[in-house]
C-alpha positions in Angstrom: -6.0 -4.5 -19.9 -9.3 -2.8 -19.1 -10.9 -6.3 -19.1 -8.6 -7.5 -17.0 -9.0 -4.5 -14.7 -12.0 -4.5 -14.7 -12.5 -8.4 -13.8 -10.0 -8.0 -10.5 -11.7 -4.8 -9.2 -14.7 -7.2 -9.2 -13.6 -10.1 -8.1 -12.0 -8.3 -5.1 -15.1 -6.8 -4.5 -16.6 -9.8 -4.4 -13.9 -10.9 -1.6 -12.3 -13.5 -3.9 -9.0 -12.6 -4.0 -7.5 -15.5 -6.0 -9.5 -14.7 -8.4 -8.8 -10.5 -8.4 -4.8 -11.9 -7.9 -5.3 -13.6 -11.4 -6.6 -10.4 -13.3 -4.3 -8.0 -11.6 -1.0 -9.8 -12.0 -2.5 -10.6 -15.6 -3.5 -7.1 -16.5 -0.1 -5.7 -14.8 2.2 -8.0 -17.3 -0.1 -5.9 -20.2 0.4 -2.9 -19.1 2.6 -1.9 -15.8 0.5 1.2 -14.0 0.8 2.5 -10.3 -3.2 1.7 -9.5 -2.4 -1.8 -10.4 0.5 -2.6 -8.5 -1.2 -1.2 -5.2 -4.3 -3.5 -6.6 -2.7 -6.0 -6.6 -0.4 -5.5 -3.1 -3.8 -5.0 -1.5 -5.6 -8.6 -2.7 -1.7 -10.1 -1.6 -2.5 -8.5 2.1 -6.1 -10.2 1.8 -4.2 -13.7 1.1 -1.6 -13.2 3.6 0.8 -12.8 1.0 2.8 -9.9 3.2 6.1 -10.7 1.7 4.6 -10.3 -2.2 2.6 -7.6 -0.8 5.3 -6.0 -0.1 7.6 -6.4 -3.0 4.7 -4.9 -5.0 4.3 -2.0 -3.0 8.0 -1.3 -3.2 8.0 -1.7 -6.8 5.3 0.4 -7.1 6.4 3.5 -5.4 10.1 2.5 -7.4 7.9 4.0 -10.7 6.1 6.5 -9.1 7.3 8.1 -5.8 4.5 10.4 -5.7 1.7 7.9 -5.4 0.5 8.4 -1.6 -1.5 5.1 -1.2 1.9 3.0 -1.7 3.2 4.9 1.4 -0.1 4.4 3.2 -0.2 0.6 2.7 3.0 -0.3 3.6 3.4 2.0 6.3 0.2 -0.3 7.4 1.9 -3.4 6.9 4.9 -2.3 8.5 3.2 -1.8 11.6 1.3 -4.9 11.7 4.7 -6.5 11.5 5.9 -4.5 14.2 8.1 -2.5 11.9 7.7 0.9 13.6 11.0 2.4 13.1 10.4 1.5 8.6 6.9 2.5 9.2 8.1 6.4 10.4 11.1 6.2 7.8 8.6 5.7 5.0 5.8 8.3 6.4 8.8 10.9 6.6 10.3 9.8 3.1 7.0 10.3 2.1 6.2 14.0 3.0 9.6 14.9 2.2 9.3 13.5 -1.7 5.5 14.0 -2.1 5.3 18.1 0.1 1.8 16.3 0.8 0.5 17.4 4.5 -1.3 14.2 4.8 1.9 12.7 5.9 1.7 15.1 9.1 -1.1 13.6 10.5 0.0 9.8 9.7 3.4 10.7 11.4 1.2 11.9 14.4 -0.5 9.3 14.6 2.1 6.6 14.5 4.3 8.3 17.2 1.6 8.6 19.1 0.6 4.8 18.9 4.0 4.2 19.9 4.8 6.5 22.6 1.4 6.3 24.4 -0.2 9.6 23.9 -3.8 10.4 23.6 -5.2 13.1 21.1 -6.3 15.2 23.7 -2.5 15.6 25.3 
């Protein structure tokens, strides 16, 4: 699996995302592990893959609820979708499950991208 790792972190690095797509979903049916699934979510956003990006990111936070970045990045593609009311579920999920004080500021910031409020209110 570290090969194959190894060979999408470059690859995605190197902006080709078939290519990191291959290695992650490869290195993922070795050995399942949280970094890989949100790897892997990630290079599906970069293909406009958001239905598989999704999925992934869901099944990622399924094994491991207390992985942050899962919440972050489909928070994000919640929004983009226009999601808003999933997009505040999942950042309130999230600091309920996780007690991380991150999820403060992300809530903050999405209500006030969707109620119109500056930062100096």
């Amino acid at each position: 699996m570290p090969d194959e790792l190894q060979a999408g972190i470059e690859a995605y690095k190197n902006k080709d995302y078939k290519k990191a797509q291959k290695h992650f979903e490869k290195a993922l049916s070795l050995k399942p592990a949280v970094d890989l699934y949100n790897n892997l979510a990630l290079t599906y956003l970069q293909l406009g893959k958001t239905k598989e990006a999704e999925k992934t990111l869901k099944e990622g936070l399924a094994l491991n609820p207390q992985y942050v970045p899962f919440y972050d990045n489909l928070s994000r593609l919640y929004v983009l979708q226009e999601r808003f009311g999933e997009a505040m579920k999942l950042l309130e999920d999230g600091k309920m499950l996780t007690n991380n004080p991150e999820f403060d500021y992300k809530i903050l910031v999405l209500k006030r991208m969707l109620f119109g409020q500056s930062f100096g209110d």
